[in-house]
TORKE-442415 format. One record per residue (C-alpha): residue in one letter; x, y, z. Coordinates in Angstrom, 1 decimal, padded with zeros to 4 digits. Layout:
BEGIN
+---+--------+--------+--------+
! r !     xx !     yy !     zz !
+---+--------+--------+--------+
! A !      X !      Y !      Z !
...
+---+--------+--------+--------+
***
This chain:
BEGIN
+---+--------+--------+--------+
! r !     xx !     yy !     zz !
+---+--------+--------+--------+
! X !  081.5 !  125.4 !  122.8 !
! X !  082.0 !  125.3 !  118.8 !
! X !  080.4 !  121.3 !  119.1 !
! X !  080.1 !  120.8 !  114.7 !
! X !  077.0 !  118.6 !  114.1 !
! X !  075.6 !  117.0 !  110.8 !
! X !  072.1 !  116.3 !  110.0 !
! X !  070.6 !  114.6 !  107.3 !
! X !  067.1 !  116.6 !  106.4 !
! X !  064.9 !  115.7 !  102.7 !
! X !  068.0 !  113.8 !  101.7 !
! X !  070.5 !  116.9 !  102.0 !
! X !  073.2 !  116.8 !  104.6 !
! X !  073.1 !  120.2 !  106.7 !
! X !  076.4 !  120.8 !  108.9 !
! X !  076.1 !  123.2 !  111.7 !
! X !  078.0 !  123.9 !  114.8 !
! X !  075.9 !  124.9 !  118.8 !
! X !  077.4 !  128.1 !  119.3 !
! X !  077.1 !  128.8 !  123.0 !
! X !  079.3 !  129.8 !  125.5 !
! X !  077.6 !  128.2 !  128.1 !
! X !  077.0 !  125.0 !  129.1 !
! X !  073.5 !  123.3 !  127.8 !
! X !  071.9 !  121.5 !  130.4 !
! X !  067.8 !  120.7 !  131.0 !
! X !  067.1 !  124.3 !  131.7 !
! X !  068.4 !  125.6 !  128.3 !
! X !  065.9 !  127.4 !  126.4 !
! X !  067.8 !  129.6 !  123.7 !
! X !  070.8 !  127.5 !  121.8 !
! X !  072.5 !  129.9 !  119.1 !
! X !  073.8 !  128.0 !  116.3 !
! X !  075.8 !  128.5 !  112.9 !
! X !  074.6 !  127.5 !  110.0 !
! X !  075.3 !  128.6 !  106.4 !
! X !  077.4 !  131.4 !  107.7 !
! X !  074.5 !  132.6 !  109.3 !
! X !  074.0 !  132.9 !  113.6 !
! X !  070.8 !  131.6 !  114.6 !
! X !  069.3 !  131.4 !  117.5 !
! X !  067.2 !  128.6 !  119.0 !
! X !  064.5 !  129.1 !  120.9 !
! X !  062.7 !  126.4 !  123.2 !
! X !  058.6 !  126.9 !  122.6 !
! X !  055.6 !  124.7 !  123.9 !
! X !  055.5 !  123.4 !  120.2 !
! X !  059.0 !  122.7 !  120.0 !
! X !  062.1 !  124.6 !  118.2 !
! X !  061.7 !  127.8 !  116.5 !
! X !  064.1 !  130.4 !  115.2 !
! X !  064.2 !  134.5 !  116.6 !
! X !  064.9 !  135.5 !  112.8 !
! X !  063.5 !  134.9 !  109.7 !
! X !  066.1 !  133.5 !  107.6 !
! X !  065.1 !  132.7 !  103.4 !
! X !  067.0 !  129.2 !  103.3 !
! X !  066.0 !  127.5 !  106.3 !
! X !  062.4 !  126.2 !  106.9 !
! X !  060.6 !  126.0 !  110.2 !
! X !  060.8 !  122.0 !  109.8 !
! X !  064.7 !  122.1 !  109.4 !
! X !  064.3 !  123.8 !  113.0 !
! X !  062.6 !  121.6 !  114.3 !
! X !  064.2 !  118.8 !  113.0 !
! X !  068.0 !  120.7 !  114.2 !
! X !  066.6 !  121.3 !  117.1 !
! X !  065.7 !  117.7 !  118.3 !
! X !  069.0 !  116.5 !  117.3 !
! X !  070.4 !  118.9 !  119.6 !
! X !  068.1 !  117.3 !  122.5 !
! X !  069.4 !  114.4 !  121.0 !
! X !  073.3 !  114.7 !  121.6 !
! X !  072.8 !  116.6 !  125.2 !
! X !  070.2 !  114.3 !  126.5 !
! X !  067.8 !  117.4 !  126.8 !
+---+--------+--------+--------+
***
């Protein structure tokens, strides 16, 4: 899909683009994204968002908060 998004998280603007090659409906549960260069991948928990890999400049909060923007825009 290649969708670029923006988020603004602790006053810094984060751009990052859903990376998926198929569609995201209700039912999605993993959402890889790019961001920084780096892949990540999404994962739908109980909790919330959380990431399969641990990366050193993005916090579990920025996950979360990436994460609910993405409900946001596909009405998840």
């Amino acid at each position: 899909m290649g969708m670029p998004l923006r988020i603004t998280f602790n006053d810094v603007d984060y751009n990052f683009k859903v990376a998926n090659t198929e569609p995201i409906t209700k039912a999605t549960t993993k959402i890889p994204i790019l961001i920084n260069g780096e892949t990540i991948e999404l994962i739908k928990d109980t909790k919330g968002w959380i990431s399969n890999s641990a990366t050193s400049g993005i916090n579990s909060d920025l996950i979360q908060a990436i994460g609910r923007a993405i409900e946001l825009r596909f009405r998840l």
